[in-house]
N, C-alpha and C positions, 0 to 999 in steps of 0.2 A: 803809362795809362793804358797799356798793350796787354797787362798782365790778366787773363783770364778772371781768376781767384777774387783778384781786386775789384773788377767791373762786377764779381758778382756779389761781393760781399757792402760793397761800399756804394762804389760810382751807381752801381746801375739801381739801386733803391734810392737814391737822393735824384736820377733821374725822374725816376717815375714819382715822387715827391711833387718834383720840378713842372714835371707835366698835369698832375692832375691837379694842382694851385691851378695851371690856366684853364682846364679843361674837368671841371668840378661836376658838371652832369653832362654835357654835351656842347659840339661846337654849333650854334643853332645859324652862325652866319653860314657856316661851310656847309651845310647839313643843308641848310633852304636853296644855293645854288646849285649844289651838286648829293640830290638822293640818294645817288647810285654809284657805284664803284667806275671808274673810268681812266684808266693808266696815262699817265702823264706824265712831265717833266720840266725841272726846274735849274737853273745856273746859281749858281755862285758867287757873284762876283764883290773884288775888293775895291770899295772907295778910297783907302789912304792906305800909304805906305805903312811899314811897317813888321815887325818879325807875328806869323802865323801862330796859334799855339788853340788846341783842341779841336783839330778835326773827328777825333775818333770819339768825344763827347758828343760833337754835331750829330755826324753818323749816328751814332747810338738812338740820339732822341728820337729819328724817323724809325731803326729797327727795332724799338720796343715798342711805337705802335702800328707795326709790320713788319714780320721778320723779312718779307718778301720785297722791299724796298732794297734797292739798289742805289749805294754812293759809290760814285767814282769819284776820286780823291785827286788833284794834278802835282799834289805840294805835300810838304810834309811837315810836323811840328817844327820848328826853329828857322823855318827858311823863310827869309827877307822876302818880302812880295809889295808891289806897287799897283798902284793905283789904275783898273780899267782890266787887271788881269783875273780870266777867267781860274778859280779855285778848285771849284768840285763840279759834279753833276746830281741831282739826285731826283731819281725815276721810282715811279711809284703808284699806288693809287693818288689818287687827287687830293680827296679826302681828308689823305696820313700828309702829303705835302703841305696841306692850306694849314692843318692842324696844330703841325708839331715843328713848324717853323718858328715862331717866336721864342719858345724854350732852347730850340739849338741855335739859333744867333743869338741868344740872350749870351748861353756858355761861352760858344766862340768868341764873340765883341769884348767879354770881359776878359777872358781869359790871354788872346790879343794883346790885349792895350798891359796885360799885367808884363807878359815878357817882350813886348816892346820898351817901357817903362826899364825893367831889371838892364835888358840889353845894352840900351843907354848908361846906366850909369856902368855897367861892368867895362864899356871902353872908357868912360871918364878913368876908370881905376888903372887901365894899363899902362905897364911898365914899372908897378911895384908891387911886392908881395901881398897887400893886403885885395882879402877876398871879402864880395858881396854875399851878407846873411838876409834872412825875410823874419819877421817876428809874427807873434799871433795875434797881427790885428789885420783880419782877415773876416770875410763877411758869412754871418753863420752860413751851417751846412753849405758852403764853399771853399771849406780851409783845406781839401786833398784837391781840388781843382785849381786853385789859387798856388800853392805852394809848387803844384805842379807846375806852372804856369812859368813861376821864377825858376826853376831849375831847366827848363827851355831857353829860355832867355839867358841862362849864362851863370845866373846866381848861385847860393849854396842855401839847403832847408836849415834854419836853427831848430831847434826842436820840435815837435807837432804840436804836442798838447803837454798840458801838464802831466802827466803820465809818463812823458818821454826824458824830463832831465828836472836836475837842480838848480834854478835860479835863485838866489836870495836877492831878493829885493832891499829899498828903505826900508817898508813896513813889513817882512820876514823880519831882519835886523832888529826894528825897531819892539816886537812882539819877545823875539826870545831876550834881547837886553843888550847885546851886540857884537860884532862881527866873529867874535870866535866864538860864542857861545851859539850865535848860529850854524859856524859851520860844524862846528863839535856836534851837536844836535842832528845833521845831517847826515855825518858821519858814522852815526851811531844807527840812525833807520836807515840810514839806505844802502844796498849790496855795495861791495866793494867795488863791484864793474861800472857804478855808477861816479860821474864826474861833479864837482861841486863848481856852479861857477857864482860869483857873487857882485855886485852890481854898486859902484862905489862912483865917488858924483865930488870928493878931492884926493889930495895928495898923499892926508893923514889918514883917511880911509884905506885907501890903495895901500899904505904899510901896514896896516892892520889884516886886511884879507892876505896880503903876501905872508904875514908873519903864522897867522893861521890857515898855510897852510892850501887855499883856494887853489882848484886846478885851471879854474879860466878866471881870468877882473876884468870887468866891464865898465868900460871908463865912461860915465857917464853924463851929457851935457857938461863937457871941461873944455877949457880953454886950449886952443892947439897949445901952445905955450906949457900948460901942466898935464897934459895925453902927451907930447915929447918929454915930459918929465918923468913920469911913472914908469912909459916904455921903457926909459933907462933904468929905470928903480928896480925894475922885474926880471930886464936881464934873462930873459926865454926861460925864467923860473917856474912860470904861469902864462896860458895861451892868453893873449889881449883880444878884447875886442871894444871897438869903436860904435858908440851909440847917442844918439839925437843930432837932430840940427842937422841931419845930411841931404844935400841938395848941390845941383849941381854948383854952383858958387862957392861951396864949402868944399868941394874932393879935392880940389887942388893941394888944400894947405892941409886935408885927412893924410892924401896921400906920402907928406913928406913927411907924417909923425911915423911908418914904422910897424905899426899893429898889423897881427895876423888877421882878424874881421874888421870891416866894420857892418852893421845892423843898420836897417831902414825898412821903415813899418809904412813910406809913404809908395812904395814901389808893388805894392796891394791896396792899400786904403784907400788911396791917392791916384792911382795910376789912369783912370778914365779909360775908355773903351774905341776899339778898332771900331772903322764906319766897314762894315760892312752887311750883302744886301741880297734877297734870293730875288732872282727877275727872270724874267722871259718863261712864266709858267705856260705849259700849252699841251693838249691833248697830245695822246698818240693815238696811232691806226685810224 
């Protein structure tokens, strides 16, 4: 989220987006107590534990409205932080402080709670090869802050958008007539550099996509019992990956089936938000 290019092509118009949804003609509360420009300063601080993740989104929201805003940062994205510890500083007009608070803890709280959320589960996963995917269910114009988010936290992006990969679904499948008439179809539009993965929900299925061919099978809300079955069907013929139902009560018996992913769309959707809180605002000079 460092990357120049990117803040300017992406991040930083979804920020100013972000901003003018709160700030749509003016701030008439901040504007009636303070007219006039008057340099000041604000803390940072973290109510709950938890792994940090977008500071440089926070930042951003006060330097777009003020280049001349100063964040001091104490932490950095992925690092554990606890409760009562100060985070950042941010010095500024007053103004840009009272303003453009809400839209930068909106980022940060969400963003937070998403690779706190990922974190979590990516130790439930350790000590065997399969690795945590995110899917796109992600909350509009939030899906490069979000996916960001999990890959702080530990996880790995599945694809961005539909633009990015091949998934065939039930109703792909169910559309072209089935599994190899899908992936044949696929095969045929899309560049050779691209991978086919195909999304199968049993056993008979799972021989159908291996026989045609699928470069990933996504074993789909299956019984640990037939996800240990396929795994061995597949034989590292086809990358696996693990999808629905995953929570922590479930990784236990994920983890003994074997699969190189497994997928969870609740570690974004789901994930709830870090408490965190800007306080101790106060004039300078």
């Amino acid at each position: 989220m460092n990357n120049p290019i990117t803040e300017k092509l992406h991040v930083d118009e979804l920020i100013k987006m972000a901003l003018a949804e709160d700030i749509s003609n003016e701030d008439v509360t901040t504007n009636a107590v303070m007219p006039e420009y008057k340099k000041g300063t604000v803390d940072l601080i973290c109510k709950q534990e938890g792994v940090i993740c977008g500071l440089g989104v926070f930042a951003r929201a006060f330097t777009l409205l003020d280049p001349a805003t100063e964040v001091k940062l104490f932490k950095e994205d992925g690092d554990e932080v606890k409760k009562g510890e100060l985070l950042a500083t941010v010095t500024g007009d007053i103004r840009v402080l009272l303003s453009g608070e809400r839209t930068a803890l909106n980022y940060l709280q969400r963003m937070s709670g998403i690779a706190t959320a990922t974190r979590r589960v990516v130790k439930l996963l350790e000590g065997c090869k399969t690795r945590l995917l995110d899917t796109r269910k992600t909350t509009p114009n939030m899906r490069i802050f979000e996916k960001y988010a999990v890959k702080v936290g530990g996880g790995v992006n599945h694809r961005y958008n539909l633009s990015d990969g091949i998934l065939l679904k039930d109703n792909h499948i169910g559309a072209a007539g089935s599994i190899a008439a899908a992936v044949k179809a696929a095969r045929e539009y899309a560049p050779f550099v691209r991978k086919v993965e195909v999304e199968v929900e049993n056993l008979d299925m799972c021989r159908q996509a291996l026989d045609a061919g699928a470069d990933i099978i996504m074993l789909d809300n299956m019984s640990v019992e037939d996800m240990s079955a396929a795994v061995k069907m597949i034989g590292g013929r086809a990358v696996t990956e693990i999808s629905g139902n995953v929570t922590a009560q479930t990784i236990p018996s994920i983890k003994k089936v074997g699969a190189d992913f497994v997928s969870s769309g609740a570690i974004t959707h789901s994930a709830g938000i870090m408490d965190l809180s800007l306080k101790n605002l106060h004039p300078l000079d």
